[in-house]
C-alpha angles and dihedrals in degrees: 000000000000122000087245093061095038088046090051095050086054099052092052096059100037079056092057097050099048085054097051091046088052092044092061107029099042108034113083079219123019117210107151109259094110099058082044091065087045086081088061088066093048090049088064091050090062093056095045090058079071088068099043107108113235100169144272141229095301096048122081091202097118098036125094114231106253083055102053084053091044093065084038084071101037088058094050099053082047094242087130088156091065091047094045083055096046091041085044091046089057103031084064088043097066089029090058098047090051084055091051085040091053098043084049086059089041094058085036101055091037087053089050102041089042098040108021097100083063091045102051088046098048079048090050096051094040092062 
């Protein structure tokens, strides 16, 4: 798993739960709008995750190393075709799973800015 996507999911959660923590110790009466409104803030991290820089063509951040060796090969032999297809197969790869991982903190953050007030509550009369 990359650091981006590890550091993203931590700062979701970290952003729940501050949420949650100002939603009962600082409200006078909790009743889960304000984590609600939390999801909207998670909404906006997804599409920031459109404007994070993970790398282009001249960068190496997404590619495993024996594949990075691999084109290196492939560039010295001058077959620069093979290594554009093998550099393009893993460049849309990692492209396509940002796109899955974006669209997971999208649903996320619309469940919980949709439903969060139902959630906090079910978890308030649970405890």
């Amino acid at each position: 798993m990359n650091k981006k996507y590890i550091l993203l999911i931590i700062t979701s959660l970290v952003s729940l739960l501050m949420c949650a923590v100002t939603e009962l110790y600082y409200l006078d009466n909790p009743d889960g709008t304000f984590f609600a409104r939390s999801g909207a803030l998670i909404v906006i991290l997804g599409t920031l995750i459109n404007f994070i820089d993970f790398g282009n063509l001249n960068t190496k951040k997404y590619l495993p190393d024996d594949v990075n060796s691999q084109i290196r090969t492939y560039i010295e032999n001058k077959e620069g075709e093979k290594a554009f297809q093998l550099h393009w197969k893993f460049e849309q790869e990692f492209r396509d799973n940002l796109i899955k991982f974006q669209g997971y903190v999208f649903i996320l953050g619309t469940l919980i800015w949709g439903f969060g007030d139902l959630f906090f509550c079910a978890v308030l009369s649970c405890t």
